[in-house]
MARKOL-810742 format. One record per residue (C-alpha): y, x, z negated. Coordinates in pm, whole numbers, padded with zeros to 5 digits, always signed. Layout:
<sites>
YXZ ...
</sites>
This chain:
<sites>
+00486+02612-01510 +00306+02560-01823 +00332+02250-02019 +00383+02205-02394 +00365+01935-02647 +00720+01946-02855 +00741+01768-03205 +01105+01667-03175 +01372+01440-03367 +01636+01169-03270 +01948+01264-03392 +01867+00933-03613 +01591+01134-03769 +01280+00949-03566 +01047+01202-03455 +00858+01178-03178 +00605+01393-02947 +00729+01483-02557 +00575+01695-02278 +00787+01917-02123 +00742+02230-01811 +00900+02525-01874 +00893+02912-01790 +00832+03026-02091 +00769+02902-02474 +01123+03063-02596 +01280+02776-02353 +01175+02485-02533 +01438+02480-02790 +01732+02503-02528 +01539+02264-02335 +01539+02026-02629 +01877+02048-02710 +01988+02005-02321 +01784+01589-02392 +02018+01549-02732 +01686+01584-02944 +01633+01841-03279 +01326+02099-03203 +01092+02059-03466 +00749+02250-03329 +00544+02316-02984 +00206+02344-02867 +00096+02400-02547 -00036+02083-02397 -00392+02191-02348 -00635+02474-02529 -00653+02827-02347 -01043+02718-02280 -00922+02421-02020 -00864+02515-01656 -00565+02325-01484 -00578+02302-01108 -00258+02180-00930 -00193+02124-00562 +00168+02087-00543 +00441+02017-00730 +00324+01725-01046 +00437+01411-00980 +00539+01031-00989 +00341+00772-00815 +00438+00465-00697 +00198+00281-00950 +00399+00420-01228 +00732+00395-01132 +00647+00014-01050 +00528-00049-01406 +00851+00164-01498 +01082-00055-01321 +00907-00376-01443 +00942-00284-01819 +01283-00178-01766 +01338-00497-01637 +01213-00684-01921 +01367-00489-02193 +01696-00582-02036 +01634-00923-02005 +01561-00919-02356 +01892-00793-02460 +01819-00493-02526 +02054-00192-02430 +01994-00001-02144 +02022+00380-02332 +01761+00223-02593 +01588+00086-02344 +01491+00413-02125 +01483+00601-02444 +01161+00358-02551 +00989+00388-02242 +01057+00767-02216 +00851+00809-02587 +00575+00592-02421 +00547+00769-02110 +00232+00903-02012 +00349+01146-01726 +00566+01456-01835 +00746+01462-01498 +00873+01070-01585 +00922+01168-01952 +01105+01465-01897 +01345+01272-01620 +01400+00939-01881 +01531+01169-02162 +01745+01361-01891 +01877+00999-01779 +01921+00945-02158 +02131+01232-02198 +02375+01157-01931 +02423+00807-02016 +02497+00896-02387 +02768+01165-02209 +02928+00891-02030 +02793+00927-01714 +02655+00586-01488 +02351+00466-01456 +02323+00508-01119 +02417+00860-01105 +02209+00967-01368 +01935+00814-01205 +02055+01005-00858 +01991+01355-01108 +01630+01322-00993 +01586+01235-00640 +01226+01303-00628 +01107+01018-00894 +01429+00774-00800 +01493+00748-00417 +01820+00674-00253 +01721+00321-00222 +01614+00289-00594 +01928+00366-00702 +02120+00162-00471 +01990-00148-00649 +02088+00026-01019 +02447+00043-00825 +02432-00281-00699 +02320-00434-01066 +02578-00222-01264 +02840-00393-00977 +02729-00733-01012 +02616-00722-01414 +02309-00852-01323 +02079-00507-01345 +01763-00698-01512 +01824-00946-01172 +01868-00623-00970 +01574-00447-01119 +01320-00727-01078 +01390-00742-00729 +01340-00426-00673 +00979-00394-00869 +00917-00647-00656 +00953-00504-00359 +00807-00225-00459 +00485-00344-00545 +00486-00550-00179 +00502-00151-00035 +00299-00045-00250 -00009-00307-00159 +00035-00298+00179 +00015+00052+00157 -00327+00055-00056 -00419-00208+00260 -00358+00011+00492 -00556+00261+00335 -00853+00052+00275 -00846-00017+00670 -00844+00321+00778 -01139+00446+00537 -01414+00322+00766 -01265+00493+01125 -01228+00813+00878 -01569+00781+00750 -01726+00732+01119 -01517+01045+01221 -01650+01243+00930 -02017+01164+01033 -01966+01179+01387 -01790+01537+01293 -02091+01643+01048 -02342+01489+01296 -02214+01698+01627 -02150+02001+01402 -02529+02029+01277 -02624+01972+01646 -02436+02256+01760 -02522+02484+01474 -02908+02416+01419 -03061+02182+01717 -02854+02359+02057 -02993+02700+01940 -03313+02583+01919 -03270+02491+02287 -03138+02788+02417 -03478+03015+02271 -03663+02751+02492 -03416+02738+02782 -03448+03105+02783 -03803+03157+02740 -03928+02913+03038 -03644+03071+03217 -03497+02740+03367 -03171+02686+03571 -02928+02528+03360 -02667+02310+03483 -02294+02315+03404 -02277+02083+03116 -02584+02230+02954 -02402+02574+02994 -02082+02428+02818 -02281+02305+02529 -02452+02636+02536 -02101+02831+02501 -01943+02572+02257 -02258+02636+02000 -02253+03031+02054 -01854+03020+01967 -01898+02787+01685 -02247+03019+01551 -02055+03345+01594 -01731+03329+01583 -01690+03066+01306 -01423+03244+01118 -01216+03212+01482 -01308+02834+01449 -01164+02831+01116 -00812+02984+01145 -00790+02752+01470 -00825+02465+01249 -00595+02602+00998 -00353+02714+01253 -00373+02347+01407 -00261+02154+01067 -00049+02420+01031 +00108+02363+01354 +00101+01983+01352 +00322+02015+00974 +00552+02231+01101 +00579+01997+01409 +00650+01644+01231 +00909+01829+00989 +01102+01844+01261 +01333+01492+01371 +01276+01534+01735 +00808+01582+01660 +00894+01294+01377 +01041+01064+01601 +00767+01156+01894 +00487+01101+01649 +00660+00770+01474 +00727+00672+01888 +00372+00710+01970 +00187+00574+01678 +00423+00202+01787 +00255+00256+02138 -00089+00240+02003 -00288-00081+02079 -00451-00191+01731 -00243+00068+01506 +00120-00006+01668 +00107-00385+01586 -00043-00304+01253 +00273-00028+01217 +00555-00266+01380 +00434-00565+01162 +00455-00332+00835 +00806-00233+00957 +00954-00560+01028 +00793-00680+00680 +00939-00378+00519 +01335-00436+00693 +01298-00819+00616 +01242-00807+00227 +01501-00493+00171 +01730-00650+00363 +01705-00988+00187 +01725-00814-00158 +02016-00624-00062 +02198-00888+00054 +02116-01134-00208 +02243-00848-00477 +02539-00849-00311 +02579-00553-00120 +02785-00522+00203 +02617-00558+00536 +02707-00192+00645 +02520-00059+00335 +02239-00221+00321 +02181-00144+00667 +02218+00237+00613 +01953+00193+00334 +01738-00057+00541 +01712+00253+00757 +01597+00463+00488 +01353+00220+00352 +01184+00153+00703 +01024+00520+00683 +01007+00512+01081 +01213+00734+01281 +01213+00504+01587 +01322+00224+01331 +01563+00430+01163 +01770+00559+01485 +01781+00152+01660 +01880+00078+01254 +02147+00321+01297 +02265+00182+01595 +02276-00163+01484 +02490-00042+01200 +02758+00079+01423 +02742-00233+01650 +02805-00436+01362 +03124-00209+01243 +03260-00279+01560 +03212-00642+01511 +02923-00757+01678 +02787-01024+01492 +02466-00958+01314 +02179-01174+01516 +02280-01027+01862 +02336-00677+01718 +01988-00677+01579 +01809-00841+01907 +01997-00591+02107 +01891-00295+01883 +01528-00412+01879 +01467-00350+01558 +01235-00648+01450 +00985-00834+01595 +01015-01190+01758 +00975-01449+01479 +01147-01233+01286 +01455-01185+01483 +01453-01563+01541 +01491-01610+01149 +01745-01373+01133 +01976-01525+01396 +01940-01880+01286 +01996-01722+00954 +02345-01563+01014 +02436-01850+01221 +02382-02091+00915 +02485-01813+00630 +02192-01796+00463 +02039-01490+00608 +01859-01352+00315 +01640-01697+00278 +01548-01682+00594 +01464-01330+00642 +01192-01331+00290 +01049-01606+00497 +01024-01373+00758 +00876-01082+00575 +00601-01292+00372 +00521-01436+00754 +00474-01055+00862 +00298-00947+00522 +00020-01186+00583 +00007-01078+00966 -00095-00743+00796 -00327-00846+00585 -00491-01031+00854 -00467-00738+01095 -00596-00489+00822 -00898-00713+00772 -01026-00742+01160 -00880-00331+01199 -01273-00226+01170 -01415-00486+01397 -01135-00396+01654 -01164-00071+01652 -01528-00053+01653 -01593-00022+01999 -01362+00255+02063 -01582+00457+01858 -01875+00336+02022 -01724+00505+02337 -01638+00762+02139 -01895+00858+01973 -02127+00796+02267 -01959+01032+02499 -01928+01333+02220 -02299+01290+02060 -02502+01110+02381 -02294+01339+02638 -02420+01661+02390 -02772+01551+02330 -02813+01446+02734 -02674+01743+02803 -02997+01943+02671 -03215+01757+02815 -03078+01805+03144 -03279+02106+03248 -03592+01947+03192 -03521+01696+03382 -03428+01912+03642 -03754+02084+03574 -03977+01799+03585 -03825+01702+03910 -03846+02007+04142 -04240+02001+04057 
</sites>
């Protein structure tokens, strides 16, 4: 939809500038009036001479609901109320998704409605998870407490995350080249090849023939080559939407030698600090552990979560329900069972996750070196197998003389 700047006014009389998305320009004053604000004037947000591309629906990264959540934070420790508050940040925001959704939240709380379900109004910016912690800070009166906590946490996602990233670029790079490298082979060098295969008439064996009909497919009938790819991603989406190919994929990723420690550390990291916050906000064991399974973004995680949950409603006590779920890893589960025993599992269980958080960073750093000879093999049975391949009848050749 297109986007327009909108002079409005506070019903105080300050006037300030917001972004807003709508169908058309004869919505904007409705739209207005739907945040409590007077319409004043509208432009659209850029000139007809820009082009706007946009893959997807806009919006909100992590990065800037993190600095969201940490200046929300601080305003309320300052004393200052909540509706003024999100109604400052919402005339400072930058992104008109966020904007739009603070002077919504704005609206609702001036209507009487609660924080947390306002919040809940936009579940694609604020999460189930997010606004479990505005619940368990409106509860406890402590929502600055509740808030920093969670900015906290987020930003401990959000760098091991970015980490996780950084590993991966160099395996994606080498598969890029290696993909680039075998694709000009096929397309330029293995014709090339075949004129000369042809011309001395030689016999050709049975891996020069595959190459042979590989590079002929891929030269010919590239538009074939193309919808296969697109039917493949295709295929694969449709296939993780689903909970039983999410689960497989989430099952076989944890099998993986380098990438399953690297995913099972992240998890256990990821259960240990939400579960700590929870439970130091004071939130009941039964949910926190439904949003622990939320938060640990694994379906293999999520279902032994589940379980755990119900063990623990029947009254299994916490440490055994969670080693018999197999849900965290070994120091970790240690923690948490001296933890419970003693009554001070959330101290024990940050101890935990900052333990696993810096097994991750230390995994992410050596990922390359580990990996590295697996693309060795790799890439010296796809390119070497190609390129000896060719050469192959020539060898032949030079051998019957």
């Amino acid at each position: 939809m297109p986007l327009y700047k909108v002079k409005t006014a506070t019903p105080l009389g300050v006037q300030h500038e917001i972004t807003i998305d709508v169908p058309e320009a004869r919505y904007i004053p409705m739209r207005v009036r739907e945040q409590g604000l007077r319409f004043i004037s509208a432009k659209p947000a850029s000139s007809s001479r820009s082009i706007q591309i946009s893959f997807g629906a806009p919006r909100v990264s992590m990065a800037e609901r993190n600095v969201f959540t940490n200046q929300l934070s601080a305003l309320l420790e300052a004393g200052i109320p909540i509706v003024e508050s999100l109604d400052s940040l919402a005339r400072e925001a930058t992104n008109p998704v966020l904007q739009t959704a603070l002077f919504d939240i704005v609206q609702r709380l001036q209507s009487g409605r609660p924080l947390s379900e306002s919040f809940r109004a936009h579940p694609r910016i604020f999460d189930s998870l997010y606004c479990a912690f505005l619940e368990v800070g409106e509860r406890s009166g402590a929502l600055d407490v509740a808030l920093a906590d969670l900015a906290v946490m987020m930003e401990k996602t959000d760098t091991t995350a970015k980490k996780l990233r950084g590993a991966m670029m160099y395996p994606t790079m080498v598969l890029i080249a290696a993909g680039i490298s075998l694709g000009v082979i096929m397309i330029f060098v293995v014709p090339t090849f075949e004129k000369i295969f042809l011309e001395a008439k030689m016999p050709l064996p049975l891996p020069t023939q595959i190459v042979l009909g590989i590079s002929r497919f891929v030269t010919h009938q590239w538009w074939a080559v193309l919808l296969l790819a697109g039917g493949a991603v295709y295929g694969v989406r449709r296939v993780l939407a689903t909970p039983a190919g999410r689960f497989w994929f989430d099952k076989t990723i944890l099998r993986l030698p380098v990438l399953g420690k690297l995913a099972r550390a992240t998890i256990t990291a990821r259960i240990c600090r939400t579960l700590a916050v929870l439970l130091d906000a004071g939130m009941s064991i039964l949910e926190a552990l439904d949003l622990v399974a939320i938060a640990a973004n694994n379906a293999v995680y999520a279902f032994r979560l589940r379980q755990i949950r119900d063990k623990v409603m029947n009254g299994a006590p916490l440490g055994r329900a969670f080693k018999e779920g197999r849900a965290l890893e070994p120091i970790a589960q240690s923690m948490l069972t001296h933890g419970a025993a003693t009554g001070s599992p959330p101290k024990l269980l940050r101890k935990a996750a900052v333990f696993y958080e810096n097994e991750v960073d230390i995994v992410t750093v050596n990922l390359p070196n580990a990996m590295q000879p697996l693309f060795i093999v790799v890439l010296g049975v796809v390119l070497g197998g190609t390129v000896i391949s060719l050469y192959l009848p020539m060898w032949s050749s030079f051998s019957l003389r």
